[in-house]
C-alpha positions in Angstrom: 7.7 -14.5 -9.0 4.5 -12.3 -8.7 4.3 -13.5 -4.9 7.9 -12.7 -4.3 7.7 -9.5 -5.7 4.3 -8.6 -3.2 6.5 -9.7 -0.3 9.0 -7.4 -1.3 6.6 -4.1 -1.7 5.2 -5.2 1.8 8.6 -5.6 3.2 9.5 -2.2 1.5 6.4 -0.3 3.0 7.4 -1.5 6.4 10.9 -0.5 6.6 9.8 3.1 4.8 12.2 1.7 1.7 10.2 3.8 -0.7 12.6 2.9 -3.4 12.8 -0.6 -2.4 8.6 -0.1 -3.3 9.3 2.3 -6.6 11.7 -1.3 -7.7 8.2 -3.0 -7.6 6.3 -1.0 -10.0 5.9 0.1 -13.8 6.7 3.6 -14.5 3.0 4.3 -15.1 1.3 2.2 -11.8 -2.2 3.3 -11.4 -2.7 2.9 -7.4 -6.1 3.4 -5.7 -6.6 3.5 -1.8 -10.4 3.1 -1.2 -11.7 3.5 2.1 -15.1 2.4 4.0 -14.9 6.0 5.6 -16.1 7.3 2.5 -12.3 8.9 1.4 -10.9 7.5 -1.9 -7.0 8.3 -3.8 -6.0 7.5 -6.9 -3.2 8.8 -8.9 -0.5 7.7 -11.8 3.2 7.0 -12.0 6.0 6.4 -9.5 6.9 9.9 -9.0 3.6 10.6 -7.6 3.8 7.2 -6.1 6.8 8.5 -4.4 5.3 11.8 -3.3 2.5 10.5 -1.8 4.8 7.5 0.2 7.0 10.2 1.4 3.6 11.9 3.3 1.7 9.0 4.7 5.1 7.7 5.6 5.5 10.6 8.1 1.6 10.5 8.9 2.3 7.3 11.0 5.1 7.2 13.7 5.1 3.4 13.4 3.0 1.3 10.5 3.5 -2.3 9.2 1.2 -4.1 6.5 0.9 -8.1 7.3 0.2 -10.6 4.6 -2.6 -13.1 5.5 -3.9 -14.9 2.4 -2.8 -14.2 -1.1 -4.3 -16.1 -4.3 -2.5 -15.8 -7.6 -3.8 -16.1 -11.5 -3.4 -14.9 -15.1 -0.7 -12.2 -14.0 -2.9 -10.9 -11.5 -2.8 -11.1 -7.6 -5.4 -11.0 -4.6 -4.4 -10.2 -1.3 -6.0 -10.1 2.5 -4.0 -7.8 4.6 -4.0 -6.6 8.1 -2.7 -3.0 8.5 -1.3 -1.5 12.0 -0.1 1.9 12.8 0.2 4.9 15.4 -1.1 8.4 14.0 1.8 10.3 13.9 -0.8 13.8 13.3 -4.2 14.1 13.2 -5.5 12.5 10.2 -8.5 13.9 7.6 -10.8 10.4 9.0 -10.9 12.0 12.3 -8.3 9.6 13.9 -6.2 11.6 16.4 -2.3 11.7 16.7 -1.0 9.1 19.4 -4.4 7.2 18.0 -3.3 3.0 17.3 -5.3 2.2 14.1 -6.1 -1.3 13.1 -7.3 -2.6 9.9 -8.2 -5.5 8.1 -8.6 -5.1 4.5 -7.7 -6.2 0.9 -5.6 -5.3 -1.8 -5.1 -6.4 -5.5 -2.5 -6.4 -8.0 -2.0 -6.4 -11.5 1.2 -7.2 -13.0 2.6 -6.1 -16.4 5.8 -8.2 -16.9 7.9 -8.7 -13.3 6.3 -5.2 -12.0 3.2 -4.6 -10.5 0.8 -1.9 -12.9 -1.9 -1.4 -10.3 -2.2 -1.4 -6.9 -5.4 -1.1 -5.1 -6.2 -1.3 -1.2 -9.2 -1.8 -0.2 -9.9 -1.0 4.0 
């Protein structure tokens, strides 16, 4: 269950279904991007969720998240995941429009039920 509902999210975020991701989370989802460049996100609740899906899903011109490993426990998931994408604009870490970005990173889970309650990537 908890994995088929990551590979769904995943799947989501690669075709842009942002409701198809919004289906995969609690009404009040924490999520938590944190990145080695020294920027950090975090907000509450799927509307902001869907907000902020709707902006870095124009940021990229083409993006897709790959699952690599994935371990599973007490309602709580681990994830590797490699990240590829083509800077649509010019984006606040310096990376230019046109610019292919590759990253390796992780992300973890936390369920509450079926739905995931927090997301955070890790890159």
């Amino acid at each position: 269950m908890i994995e088929d509902m990551i590979t769904k999210y995943i799947k989501s975020y690669n075709s842009r279904d942002i409701e198809g991701m919004l289906d995969c989370v609690t009404e009040d989802v924490v999520f938590e991007n944190i990145s080695n460049h020294g920027q950090t996100m975090t907000f509450e609740g799927r509307d902001k969720m869907r907000e902020v899906a709707e902006l870095s899903g124009r940021a990229f011109s083409y993006r897709r998240q790959k699952l690599v490993s994935l371990v599973i426990g007490q309602g709580k998931a681990a994830a590797e995941v490699e990240f590829e994408g083509k800077a649509a604009v010019d984006l606040p870490n310096g990376r230019k429009a046109g610019e292919t970005i590759k990253i390796r990173g992780a992300s973890f889970f936390e369920f509450r039920g079926q739905l995931m309650s927090r997301v955070a990537d890790y890159s």
